[in-house]
C-alpha positions in Angstrom: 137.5 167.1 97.9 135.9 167.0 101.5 135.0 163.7 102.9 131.2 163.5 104.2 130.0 161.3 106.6 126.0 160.7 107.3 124.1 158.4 109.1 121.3 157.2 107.5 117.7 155.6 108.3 115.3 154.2 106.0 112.1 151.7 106.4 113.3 149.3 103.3 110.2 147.8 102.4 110.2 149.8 99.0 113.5 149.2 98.1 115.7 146.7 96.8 117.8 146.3 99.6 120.2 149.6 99.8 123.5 148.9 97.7 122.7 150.0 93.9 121.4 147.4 91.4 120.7 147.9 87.6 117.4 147.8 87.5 115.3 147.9 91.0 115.1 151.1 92.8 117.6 151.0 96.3 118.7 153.2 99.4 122.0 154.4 97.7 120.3 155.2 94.1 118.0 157.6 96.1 120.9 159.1 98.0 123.1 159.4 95.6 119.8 161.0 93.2 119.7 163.3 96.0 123.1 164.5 96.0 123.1 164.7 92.3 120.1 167.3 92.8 122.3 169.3 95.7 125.9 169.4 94.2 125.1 169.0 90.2 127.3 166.0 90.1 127.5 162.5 90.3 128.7 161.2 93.9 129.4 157.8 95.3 128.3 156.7 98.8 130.5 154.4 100.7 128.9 152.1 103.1 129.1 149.7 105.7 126.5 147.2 105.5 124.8 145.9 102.1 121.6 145.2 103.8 119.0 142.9 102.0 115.6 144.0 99.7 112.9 144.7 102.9 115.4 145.1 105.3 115.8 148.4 107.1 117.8 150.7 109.2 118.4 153.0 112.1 122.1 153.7 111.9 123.3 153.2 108.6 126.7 154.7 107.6 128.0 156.2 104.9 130.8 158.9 103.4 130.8 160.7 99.9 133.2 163.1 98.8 132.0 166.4 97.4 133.5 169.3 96.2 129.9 171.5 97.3 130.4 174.0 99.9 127.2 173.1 101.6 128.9 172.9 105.4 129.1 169.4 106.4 126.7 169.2 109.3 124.0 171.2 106.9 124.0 168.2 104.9 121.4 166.2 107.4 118.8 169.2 106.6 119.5 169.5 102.9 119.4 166.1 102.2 116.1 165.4 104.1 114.1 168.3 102.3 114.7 166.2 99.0 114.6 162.5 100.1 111.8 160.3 100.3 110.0 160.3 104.1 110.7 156.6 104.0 114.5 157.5 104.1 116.0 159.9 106.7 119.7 161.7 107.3 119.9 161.5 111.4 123.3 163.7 111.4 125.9 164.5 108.8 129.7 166.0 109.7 132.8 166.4 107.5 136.0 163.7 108.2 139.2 164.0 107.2 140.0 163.2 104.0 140.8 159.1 104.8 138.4 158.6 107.3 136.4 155.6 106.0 133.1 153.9 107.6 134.1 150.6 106.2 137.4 150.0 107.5 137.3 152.0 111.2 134.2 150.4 112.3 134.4 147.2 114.9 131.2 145.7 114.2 127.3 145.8 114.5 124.0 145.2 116.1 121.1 144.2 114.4 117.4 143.6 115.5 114.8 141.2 114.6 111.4 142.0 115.6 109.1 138.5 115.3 105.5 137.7 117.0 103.9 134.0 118.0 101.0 135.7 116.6 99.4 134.9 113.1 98.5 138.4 112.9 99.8 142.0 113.9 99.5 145.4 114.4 98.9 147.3 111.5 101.2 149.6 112.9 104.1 146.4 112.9 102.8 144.6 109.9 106.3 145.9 107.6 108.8 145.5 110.7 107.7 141.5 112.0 107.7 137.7 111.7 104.3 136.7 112.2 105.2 133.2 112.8 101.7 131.7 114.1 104.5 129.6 116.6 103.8 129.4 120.1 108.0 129.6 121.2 109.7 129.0 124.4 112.2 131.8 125.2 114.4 129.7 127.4 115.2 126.6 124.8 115.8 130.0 122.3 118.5 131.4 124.5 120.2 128.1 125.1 120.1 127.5 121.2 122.0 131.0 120.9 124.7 130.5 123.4 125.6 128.0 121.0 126.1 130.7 118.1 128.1 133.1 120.1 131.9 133.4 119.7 134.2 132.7 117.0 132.3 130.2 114.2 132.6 128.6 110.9 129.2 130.1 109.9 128.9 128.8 106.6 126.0 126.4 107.4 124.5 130.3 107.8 125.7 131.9 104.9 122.7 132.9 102.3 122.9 130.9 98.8 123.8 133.6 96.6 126.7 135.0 99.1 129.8 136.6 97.7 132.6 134.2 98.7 133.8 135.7 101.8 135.7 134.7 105.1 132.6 132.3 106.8 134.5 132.2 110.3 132.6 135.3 112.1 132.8 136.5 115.8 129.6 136.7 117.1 130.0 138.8 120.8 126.3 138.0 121.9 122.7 136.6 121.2 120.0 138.4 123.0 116.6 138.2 123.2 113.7 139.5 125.0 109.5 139.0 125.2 106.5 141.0 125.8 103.5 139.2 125.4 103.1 137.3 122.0 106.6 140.0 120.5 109.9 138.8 120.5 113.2 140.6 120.0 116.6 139.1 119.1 119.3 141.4 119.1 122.8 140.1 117.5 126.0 141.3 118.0 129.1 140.8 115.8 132.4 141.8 114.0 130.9 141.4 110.8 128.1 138.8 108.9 127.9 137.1 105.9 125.0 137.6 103.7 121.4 136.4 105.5 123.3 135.3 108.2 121.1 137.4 110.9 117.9 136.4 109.4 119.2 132.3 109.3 120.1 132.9 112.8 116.6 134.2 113.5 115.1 131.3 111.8 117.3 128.6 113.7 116.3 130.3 117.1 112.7 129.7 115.8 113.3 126.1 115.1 114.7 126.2 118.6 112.0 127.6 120.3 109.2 125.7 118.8 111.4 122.2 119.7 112.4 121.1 116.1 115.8 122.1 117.0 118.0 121.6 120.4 121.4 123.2 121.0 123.0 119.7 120.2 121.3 120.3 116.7 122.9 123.8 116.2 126.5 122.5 117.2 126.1 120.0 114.1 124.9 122.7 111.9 127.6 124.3 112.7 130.3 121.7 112.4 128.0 120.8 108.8 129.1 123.4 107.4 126.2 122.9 104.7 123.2 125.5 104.1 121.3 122.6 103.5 121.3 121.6 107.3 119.4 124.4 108.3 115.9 125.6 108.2 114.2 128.3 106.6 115.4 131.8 106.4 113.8 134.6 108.7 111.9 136.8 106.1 113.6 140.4 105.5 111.1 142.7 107.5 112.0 141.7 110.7 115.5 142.7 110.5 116.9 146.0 111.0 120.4 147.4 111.4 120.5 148.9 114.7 124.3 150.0 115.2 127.7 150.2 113.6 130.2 150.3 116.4 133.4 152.7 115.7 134.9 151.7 119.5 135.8 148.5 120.8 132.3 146.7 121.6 131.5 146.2 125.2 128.5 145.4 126.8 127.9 148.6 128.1 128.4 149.2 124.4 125.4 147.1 123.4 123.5 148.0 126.4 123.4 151.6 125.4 122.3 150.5 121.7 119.3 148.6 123.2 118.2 151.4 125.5 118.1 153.9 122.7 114.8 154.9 121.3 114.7 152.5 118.0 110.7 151.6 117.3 109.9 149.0 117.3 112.9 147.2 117.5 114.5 148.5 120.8 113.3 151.3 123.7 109.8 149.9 124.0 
C-alpha cells in the first residue's frame, strides 16, 4: 500500500462541513467518490481538521493509502479533472508508509473575514460576517491578548463538542482593517469545536464595547458556554495553514503574506 498525501481546498458553502456524515453531502464523501472513480476501490482520507458545515479551506491535509499506480504527485491533476470546481487538490506526493497528517502536525492558522458593513460584495457575500457593527480595532486587540497562551477554553467550546482536552495553546490573535473589512487570523496547537468562530464573536462583543478584556478573563475563569455571546457564523472562517515545523512568527508571517483571497494577501 503507498501512503498519499494531498492538500486540499474547497469553498464549503455546499457542504456539510468536510468529515463524512450519513446523510448530507461533505468534503471527504466527494474525495473519497473521487478516488473511488480513479483506483476502483473504496479509500479512506485521513485528516487534520474536521472543519464545520460552511466553513472552508486553503490548506487542508489529508493521506489515503492506495494500491493504484497513478505516481503520487499525478494525483493533484487526476483528482482535479473529476472533483467539483468548488473543491481543489493544490499538490499531492507519496509519504512513507507511517507518515500521518494528524499526529506530525504542530498546529494551525485560521482566518476570519468579517465587515462593519450591513452589506457586501457580491464577490465576498459566501466568505464574511456582515455584522452591521461599527467596531474599534484597538479595544479588539486588547480583548485578544487576553485569549492568547495556554487557556481553559471551555467557556469557548461549541455545544455539541466531542469531550476533548479544553486547555488549548493559543500562540497569537491577530487582526487587521481596511476600510469597513476586518481580518482575525488565530494561531494555535489545536481547537476545540467552534472555538475560532466563538473567538470571533467575543472580539466582536469587544469591539462594539459590550465586552472589555476584564470580561474575557471571567469568561474564561467561567468556564461555562453560557457566559459568552453568540457564535461567529461559519462563512467567515477559513483554514489557512497546518504547521508541520515548530510555529514561529516568521512561520505565521509567511502564512499571512501568501496569496489566500480574501482572507490573506490582499
Amino acid at each position: 500500500m503507498r501512503n498519499i498525501w494531498i492538500t486540499v481546498s474547497y469553498e464549503g458553502t455546499n457542504y456539510a462541513g468536510f468529515q463524512r456524515q450519513p446523510t448530507r453531502m461533505t468534503v471527504q464523501e466527494m474525495l473519497e467518490n473521487t478516488l473511488l472513480q480513479l483506483t476502483g476501490k473504496k479509500t479512506t482520507i485521513y485528516f487534520v481538521a474536521r472543519t464545520d458545515a460552511g466553513v472552508h479551506a486553503y490548506g487542508q491535509e489529508c493521506t489515503f493509502y492506495t494500491e493504484s499506480r497513478i505516481p503520487g504527485d499525478r494525483f493533484v491533476h487526476a483528482m482535479n479533472a473529476l472533483l467539483p470546481r468548488d473543491i481543489r487538490v493544490r499538490q499531492s506526493r507519496e509519504m512513507d508508509e507511517d507518515f500521518s497528517v494528524r499526529r506530525r502536525n504542530f498546529g494551525k492558522t485560521y482566518g476570519y473575514l468579517l465587515t462593519e458593513s450591513r452589506e457586501a460584495s457580491p464577490f465576498l457575500v459566501r466568505t464574511i460576517w456582515r455584522t452591521g457593527k461599527q467596531l474599534d480595532l484597538a479595544k479588539m486587540e486588547a480583548a485578544a491578548k487576553v485569549l492568547e497562551g495556554r487557556h481553559d477554553f471551555t467557556s469557548f467550546r461549541g455545544n455539541n463538542a466531542v469531550p476533548s482536552d479544553p486547555v488549548r495553546l493559543v500562540h497569537e490573535i491577530r487582526l487587521r482593517k481596511a476600510g469597513s473589512l476586518i481580518w482575525i487570523y488565530v494561531t494555535g496547537e489545536g481547537f476545540l469545536y467552534h472555538m475560532v468562530r466563538n473567538i470571533a464573536g467575543a472580539l466582536v462583543d469587544a469591539g462594539s464595547s459590550v465586552l472589555a478584556p476584564h470580561d474575557l478573563k471571567r469568561i474564561l475563569e467561567a468556564r461555562d458556554r453560557r457566559e459568552l455571546g453568540l457564535t461567529a457564523p461559519a462563512e467567515g472562517l477559513a483554514l489557512l495553514k497546518v504547521y508541520f515545523q515548530p510555529i514561529t512568527k516568521k512561520a505565521i508571517d509567511e502564512t499571512l503574506q501568501e496569496s489566500l483571497y480574501p482572507w490573506c494577501g490582499v
